[in-house]
C-alpha positions in Angstrom: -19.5 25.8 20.3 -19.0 27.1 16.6 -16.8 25.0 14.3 -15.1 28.7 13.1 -13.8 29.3 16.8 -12.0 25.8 16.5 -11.3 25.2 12.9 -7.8 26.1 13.5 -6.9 23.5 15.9 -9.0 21.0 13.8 -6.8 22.3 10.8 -3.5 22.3 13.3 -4.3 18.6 13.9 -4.8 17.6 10.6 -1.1 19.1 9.5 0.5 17.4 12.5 -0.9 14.3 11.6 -0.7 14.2 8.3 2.6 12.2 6.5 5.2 13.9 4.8 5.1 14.4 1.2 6.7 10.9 -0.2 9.2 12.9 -2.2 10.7 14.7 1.2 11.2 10.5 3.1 14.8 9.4 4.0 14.5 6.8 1.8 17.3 5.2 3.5 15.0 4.5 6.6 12.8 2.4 4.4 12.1 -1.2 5.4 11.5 -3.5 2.4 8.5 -5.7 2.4 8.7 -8.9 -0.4 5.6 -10.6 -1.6 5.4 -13.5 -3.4 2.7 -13.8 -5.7 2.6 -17.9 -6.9 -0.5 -20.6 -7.2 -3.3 -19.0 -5.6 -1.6 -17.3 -2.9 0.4 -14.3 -1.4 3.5 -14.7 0.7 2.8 -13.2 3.0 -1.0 -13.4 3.3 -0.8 -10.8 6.3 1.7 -7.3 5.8 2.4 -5.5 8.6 3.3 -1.9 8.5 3.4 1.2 10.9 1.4 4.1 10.1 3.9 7.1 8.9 6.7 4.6 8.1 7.9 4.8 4.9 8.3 1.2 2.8 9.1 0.0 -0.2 6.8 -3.2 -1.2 8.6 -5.3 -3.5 6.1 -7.8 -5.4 7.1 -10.5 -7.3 5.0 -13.3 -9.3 5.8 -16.7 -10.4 2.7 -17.0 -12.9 0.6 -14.2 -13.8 -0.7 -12.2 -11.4 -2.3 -9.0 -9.9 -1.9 -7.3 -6.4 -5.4 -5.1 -5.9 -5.4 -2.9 -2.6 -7.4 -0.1 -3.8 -8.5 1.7 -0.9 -4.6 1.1 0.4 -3.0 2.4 -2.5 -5.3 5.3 -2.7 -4.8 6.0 1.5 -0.9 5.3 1.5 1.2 7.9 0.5 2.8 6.7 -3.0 5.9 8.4 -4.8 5.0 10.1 -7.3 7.5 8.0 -10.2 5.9 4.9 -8.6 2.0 6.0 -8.8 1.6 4.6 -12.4 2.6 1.8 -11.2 -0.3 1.0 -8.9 -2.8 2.4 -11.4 -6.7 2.4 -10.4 -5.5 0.9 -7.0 -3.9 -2.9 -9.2 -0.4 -4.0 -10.5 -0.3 -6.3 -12.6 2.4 -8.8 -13.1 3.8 -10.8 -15.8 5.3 -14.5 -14.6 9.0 -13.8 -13.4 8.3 -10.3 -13.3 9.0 -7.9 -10.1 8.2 -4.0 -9.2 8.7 -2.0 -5.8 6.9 0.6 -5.1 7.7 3.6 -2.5 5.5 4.3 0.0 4.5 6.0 3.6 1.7 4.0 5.6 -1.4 5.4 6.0 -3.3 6.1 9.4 -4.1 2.9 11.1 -6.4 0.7 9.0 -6.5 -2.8 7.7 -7.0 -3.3 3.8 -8.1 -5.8 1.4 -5.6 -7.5 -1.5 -6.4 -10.2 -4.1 -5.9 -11.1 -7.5 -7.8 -10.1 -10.2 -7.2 -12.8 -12.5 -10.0 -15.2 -13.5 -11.2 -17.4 -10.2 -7.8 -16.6 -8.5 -9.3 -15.0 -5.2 -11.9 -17.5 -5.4 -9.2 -20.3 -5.1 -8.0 -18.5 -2.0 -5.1 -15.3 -3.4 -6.7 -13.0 -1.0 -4.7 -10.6 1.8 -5.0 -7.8 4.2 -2.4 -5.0 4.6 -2.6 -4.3 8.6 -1.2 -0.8 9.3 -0.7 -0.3 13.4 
């Protein structure tokens, strides 16, 4: 078998598959996701999404903190206006502060969050973004 005779179902596959541009989502159809960000932890510690389903993630911090999900937020499907947002993968937040981001799922995965600030994932502000 040569990969030229089926390149064009492998290509097929990969447009079927693949999510629609963020800017063409209903963003009507959004579900909204809040995090808490407070003392050494996220609430919720474990954030469920469905692959392809588009979300906005609403974070919000009590003290100073920072929501890191690299690999997600380079996976996931960002809006464009919102991409500076999650810069390098990290938002950082100011206490009182708040930000959503728009976003599609990515393929099924499961994905790493803490906090960047000094000793803070240490002391337990760790999560994981599950994605069915």
């Amino acid at each position: 078998m040569s990969f030229a005779r089926h390149a064009p179902l492998a290509l097929a596959l990969l447009v079927a598959y693949a999510p629609a541009p963020a800017q063409d989502v209903d963003w009507g159809k959004a579900a909204r996701i809040e995090v808490a960000m407070s003392n050494f932890k996220f609430n919720p510690d474990a954030i469920r999404m469905k692959a392809g389903q588009p979300y906005i993630l609403h974070l919000s911090s009590t003290g100073g903190h920072s929501f890191e999900a690299k690999a997600f937020f380079t996976a996931a499907n960002v809006l464009p206006a919102d991409r500076i947002k999650a810069a390098n993968g990290r938002i950082d937040l100011k206490s009182g502060a708040s930000v959503d981001i728009s976003l599609v799922a990515p393929g099924p995965a499961s994905f790493d969050v803490r906090c960047t600030h000094f000793m803070h994932a240490g002391f337990g502000m760790t999560a994981k973004i599950i994605v069915d």
